[in-house]
N, CA, C and O atoms as a DFTB+ gen file, in Angstrom:
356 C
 N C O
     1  1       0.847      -1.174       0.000
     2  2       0.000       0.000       0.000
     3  2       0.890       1.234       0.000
     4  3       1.724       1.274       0.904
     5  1       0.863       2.005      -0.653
     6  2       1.620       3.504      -0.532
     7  2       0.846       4.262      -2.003
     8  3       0.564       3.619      -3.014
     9  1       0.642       5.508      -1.852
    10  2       0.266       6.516      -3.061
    11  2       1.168       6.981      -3.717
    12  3       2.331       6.859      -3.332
    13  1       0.820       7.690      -4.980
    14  2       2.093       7.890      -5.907
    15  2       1.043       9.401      -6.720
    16  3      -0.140       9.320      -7.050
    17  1       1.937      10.635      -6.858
    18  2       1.882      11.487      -7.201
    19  2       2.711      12.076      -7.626
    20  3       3.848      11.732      -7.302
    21  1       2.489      13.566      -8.807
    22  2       3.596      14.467      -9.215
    23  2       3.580      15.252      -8.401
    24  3       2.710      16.115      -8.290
    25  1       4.949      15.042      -7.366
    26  2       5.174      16.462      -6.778
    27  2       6.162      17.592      -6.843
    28  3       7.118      17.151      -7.482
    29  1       6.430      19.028      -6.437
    30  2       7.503      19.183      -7.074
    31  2       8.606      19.710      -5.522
    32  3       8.000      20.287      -4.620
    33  1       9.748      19.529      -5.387
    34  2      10.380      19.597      -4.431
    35  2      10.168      20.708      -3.787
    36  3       9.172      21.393      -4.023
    37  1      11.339      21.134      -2.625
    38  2      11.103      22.347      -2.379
    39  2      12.594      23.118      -3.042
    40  3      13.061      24.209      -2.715
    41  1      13.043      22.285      -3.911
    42  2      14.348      23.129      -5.001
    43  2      13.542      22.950      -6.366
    44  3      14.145      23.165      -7.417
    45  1      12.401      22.622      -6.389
    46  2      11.960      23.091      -7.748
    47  2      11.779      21.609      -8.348
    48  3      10.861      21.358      -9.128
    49  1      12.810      20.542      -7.890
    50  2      12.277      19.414      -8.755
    51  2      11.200      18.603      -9.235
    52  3      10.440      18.128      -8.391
    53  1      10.952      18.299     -10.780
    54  2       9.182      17.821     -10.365
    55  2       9.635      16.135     -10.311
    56  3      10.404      15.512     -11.043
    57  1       9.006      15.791      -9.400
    58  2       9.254      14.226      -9.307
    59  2       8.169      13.613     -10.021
    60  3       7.149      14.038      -9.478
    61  1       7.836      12.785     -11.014
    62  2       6.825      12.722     -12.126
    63  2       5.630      11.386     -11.452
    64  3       4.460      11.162     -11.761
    65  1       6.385      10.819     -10.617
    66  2       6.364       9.620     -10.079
    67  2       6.454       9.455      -8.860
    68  3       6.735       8.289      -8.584
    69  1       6.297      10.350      -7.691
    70  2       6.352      10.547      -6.758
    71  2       6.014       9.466      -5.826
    72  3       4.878       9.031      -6.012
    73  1       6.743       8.842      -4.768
    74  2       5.995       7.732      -4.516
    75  2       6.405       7.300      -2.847
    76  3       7.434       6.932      -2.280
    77  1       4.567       7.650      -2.315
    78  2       4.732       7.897      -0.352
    79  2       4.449       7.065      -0.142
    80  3       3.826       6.331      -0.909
    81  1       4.726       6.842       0.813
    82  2       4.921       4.741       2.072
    83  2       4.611       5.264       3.245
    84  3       5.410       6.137       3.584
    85  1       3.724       5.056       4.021
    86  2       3.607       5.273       5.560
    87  2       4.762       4.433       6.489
    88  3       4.665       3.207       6.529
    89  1       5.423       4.843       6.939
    90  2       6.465       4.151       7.570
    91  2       6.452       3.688       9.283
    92  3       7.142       2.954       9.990
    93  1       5.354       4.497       9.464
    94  2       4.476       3.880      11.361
    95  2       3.741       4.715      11.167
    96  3       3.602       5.587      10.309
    97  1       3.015       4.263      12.446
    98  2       1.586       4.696      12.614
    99  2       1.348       4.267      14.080
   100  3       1.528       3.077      14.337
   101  1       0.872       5.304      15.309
   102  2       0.488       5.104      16.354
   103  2      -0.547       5.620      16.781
   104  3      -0.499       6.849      16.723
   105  1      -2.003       4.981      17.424
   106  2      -2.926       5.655      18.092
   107  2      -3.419       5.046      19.221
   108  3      -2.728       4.225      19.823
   109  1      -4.757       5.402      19.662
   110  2      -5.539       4.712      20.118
   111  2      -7.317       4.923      19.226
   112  3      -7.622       5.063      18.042
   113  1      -8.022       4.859      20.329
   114  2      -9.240       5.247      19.844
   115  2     -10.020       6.240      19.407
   116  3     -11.208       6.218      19.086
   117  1      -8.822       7.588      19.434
   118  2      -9.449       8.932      19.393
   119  2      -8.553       9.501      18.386
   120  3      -8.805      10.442      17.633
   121  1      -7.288       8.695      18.478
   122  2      -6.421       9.926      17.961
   123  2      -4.959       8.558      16.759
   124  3      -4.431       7.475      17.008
   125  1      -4.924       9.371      15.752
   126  2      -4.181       8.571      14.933
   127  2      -3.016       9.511      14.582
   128  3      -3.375      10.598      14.129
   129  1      -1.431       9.270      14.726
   130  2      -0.376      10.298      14.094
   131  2       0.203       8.729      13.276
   132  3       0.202       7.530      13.551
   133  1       0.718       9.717      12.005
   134  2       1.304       8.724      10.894
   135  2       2.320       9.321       9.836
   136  3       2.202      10.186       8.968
   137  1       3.381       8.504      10.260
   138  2       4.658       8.959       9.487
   139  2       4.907       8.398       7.985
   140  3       4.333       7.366       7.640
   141  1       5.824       9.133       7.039
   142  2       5.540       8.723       5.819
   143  2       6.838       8.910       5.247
   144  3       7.408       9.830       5.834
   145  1       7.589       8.368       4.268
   146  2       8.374       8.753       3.371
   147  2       8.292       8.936       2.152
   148  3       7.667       8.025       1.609
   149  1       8.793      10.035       1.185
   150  2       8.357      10.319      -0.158
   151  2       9.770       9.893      -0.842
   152  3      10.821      10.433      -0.498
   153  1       9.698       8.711      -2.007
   154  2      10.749       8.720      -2.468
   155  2      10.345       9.485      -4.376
   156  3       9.319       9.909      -4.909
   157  1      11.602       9.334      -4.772
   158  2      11.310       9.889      -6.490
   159  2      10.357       9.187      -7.168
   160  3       9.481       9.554      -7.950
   161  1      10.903       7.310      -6.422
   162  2       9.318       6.755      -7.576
   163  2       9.632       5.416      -6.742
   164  3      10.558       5.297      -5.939
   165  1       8.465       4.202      -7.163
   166  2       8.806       2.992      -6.306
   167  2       9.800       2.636      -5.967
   168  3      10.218       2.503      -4.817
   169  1      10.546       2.340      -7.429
   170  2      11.985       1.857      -7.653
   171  2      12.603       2.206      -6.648
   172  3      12.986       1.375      -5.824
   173  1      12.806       3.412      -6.528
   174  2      13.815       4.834      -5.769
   175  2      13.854       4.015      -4.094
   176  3      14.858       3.791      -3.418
   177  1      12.547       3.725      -3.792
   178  2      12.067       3.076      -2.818
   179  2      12.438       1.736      -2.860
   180  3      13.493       1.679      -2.228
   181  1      12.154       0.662      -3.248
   182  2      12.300      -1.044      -3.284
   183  2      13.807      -0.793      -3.128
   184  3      14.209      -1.266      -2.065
   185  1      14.942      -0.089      -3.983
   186  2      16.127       0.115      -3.888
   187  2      16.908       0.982      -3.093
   188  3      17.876       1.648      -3.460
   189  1      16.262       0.895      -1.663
   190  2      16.806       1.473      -0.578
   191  2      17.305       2.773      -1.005
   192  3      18.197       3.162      -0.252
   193  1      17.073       3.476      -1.835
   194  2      16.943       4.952      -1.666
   195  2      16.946       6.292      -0.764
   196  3      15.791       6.341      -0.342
   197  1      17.471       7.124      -0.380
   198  2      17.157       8.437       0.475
   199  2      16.140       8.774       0.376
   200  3      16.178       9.508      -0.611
   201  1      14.835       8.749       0.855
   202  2      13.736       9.844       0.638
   203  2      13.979      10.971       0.430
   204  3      14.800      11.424       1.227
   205  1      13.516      11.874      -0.537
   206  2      13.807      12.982      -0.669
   207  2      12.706      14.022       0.003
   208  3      12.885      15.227      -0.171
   209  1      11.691      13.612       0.688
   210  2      11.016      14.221       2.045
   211  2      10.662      13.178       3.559
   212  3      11.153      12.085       3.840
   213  1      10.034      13.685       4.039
   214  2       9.733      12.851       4.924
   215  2       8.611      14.054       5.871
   216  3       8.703      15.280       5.936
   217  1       7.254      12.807       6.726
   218  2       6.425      13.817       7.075
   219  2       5.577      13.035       7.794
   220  3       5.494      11.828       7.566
   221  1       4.684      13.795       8.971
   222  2       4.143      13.949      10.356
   223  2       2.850      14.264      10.006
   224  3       2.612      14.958       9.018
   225  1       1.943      13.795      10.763
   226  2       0.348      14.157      10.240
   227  2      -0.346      13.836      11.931
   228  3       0.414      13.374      12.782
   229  1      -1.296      14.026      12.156
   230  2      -2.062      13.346      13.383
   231  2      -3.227      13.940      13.051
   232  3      -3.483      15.124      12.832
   233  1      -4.055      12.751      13.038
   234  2      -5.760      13.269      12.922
   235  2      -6.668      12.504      13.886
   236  3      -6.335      11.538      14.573
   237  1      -7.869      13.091      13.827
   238  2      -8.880      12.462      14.900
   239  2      -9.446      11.216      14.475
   240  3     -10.156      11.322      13.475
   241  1      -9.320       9.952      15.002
   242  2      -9.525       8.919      14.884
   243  2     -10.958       8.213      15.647
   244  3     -11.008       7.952      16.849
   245  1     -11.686       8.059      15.013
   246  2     -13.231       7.050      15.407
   247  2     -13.335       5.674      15.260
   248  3     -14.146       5.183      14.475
   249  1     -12.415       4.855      16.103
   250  2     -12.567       3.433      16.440
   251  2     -13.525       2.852      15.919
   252  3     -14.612       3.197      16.381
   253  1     -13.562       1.696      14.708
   254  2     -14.966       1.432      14.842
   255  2     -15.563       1.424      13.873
   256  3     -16.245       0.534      13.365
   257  1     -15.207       3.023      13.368
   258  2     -15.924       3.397      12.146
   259  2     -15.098       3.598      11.033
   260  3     -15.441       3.298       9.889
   261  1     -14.076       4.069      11.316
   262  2     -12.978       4.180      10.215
   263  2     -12.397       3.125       9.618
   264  3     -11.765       3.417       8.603
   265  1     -12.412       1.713       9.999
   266  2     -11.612       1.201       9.739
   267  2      -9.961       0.878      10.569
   268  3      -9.595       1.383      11.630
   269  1      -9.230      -0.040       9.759
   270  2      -8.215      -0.001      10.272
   271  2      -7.213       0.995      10.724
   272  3      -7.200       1.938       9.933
   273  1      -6.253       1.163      11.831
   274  2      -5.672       2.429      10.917
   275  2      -4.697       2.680       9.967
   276  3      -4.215       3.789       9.734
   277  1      -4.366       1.474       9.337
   278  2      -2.975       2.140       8.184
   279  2      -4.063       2.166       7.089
   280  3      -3.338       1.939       6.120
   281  1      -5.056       2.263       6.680
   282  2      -5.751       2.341       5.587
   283  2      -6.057       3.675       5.981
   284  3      -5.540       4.447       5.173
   285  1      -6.754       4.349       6.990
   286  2      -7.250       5.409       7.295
   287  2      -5.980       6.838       7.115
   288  3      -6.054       8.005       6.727
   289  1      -4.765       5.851       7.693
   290  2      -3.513       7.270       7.634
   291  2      -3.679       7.772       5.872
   292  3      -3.811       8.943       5.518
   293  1      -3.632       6.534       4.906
   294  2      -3.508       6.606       3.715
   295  2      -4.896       7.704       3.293
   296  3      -4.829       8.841       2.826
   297  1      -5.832       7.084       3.567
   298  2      -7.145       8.320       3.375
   299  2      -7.030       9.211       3.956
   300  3      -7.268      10.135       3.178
   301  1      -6.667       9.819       5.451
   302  2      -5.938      11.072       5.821
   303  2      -5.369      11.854       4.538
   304  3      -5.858      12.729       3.823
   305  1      -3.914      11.060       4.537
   306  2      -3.113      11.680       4.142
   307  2      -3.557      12.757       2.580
   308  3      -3.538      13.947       2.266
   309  1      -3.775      11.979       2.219
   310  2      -4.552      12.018       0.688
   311  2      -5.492      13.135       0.749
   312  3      -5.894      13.483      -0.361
   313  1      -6.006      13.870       1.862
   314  2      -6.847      15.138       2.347
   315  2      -5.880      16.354       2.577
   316  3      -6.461      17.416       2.802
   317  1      -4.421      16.389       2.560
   318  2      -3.572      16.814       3.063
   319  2      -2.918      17.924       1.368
   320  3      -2.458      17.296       0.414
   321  1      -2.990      19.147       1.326
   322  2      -2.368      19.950       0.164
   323  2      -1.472      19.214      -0.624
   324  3      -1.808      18.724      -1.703
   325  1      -0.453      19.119      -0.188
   326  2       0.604      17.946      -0.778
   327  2       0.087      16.494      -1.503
   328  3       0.745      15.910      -2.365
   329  1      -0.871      16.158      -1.121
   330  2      -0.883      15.236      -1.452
   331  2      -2.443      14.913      -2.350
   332  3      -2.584      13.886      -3.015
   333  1      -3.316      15.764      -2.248
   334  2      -4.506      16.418      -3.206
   335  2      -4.213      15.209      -5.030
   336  3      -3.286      15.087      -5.832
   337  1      -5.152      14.802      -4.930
   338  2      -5.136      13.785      -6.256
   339  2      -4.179      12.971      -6.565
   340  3      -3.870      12.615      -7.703
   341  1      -3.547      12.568      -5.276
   342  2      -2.469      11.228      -5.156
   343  2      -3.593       9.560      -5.489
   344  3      -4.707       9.361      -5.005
   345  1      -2.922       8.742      -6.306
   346  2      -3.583       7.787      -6.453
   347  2      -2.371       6.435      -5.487
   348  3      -1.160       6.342      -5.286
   349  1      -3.557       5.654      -5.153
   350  2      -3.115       4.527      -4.836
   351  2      -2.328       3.473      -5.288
   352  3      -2.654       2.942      -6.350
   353  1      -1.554       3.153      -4.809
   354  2      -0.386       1.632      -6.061
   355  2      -0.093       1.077      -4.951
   356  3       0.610       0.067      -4.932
């Protein structure tokens, strides 16, 4: 599970293939924070790569109803500017 989008750095690069992995995830019943790494593209990733970002989120979590939570960080995240019309892979 991880999303894949064009994003463009913060030196200007456009990464065409952009491609985020949740890397943990801790909550309980109220509250979900979920960490992520952005590499250039899968590959970049499967081949132990540097992320070229990395990033922090915490949202309000409803036990129950949401679902699991590494599916939910992924639907979070995906609500998040940066990440606005990221598709799933």
């Amino acid at each position: 599970m991880a999303i894949e989008k064009s994003l463009t750095t913060q030196h200007g690069i456009v990464l065409a293939e952009a491609y985020t992995k949740i890397d943990n995830y801790n909550g309980n019943k109220n509250t979900v924070t979920c960490n992520w790494s952005t590499f250039k593209d899968a590959d970049a990733r499967t081949s132990g790569k540097t992320p070229v970002s990395q990033g922090s989120s915490q949202f309000p979590y409803a036990a129950g109803t949401m679902g699991e939570m590494l599916p939910a960080c992924y639907t979070h995240i995906k609500t998040l500017a940066e990440f606005t019309g990221a598709t799933d892979v």
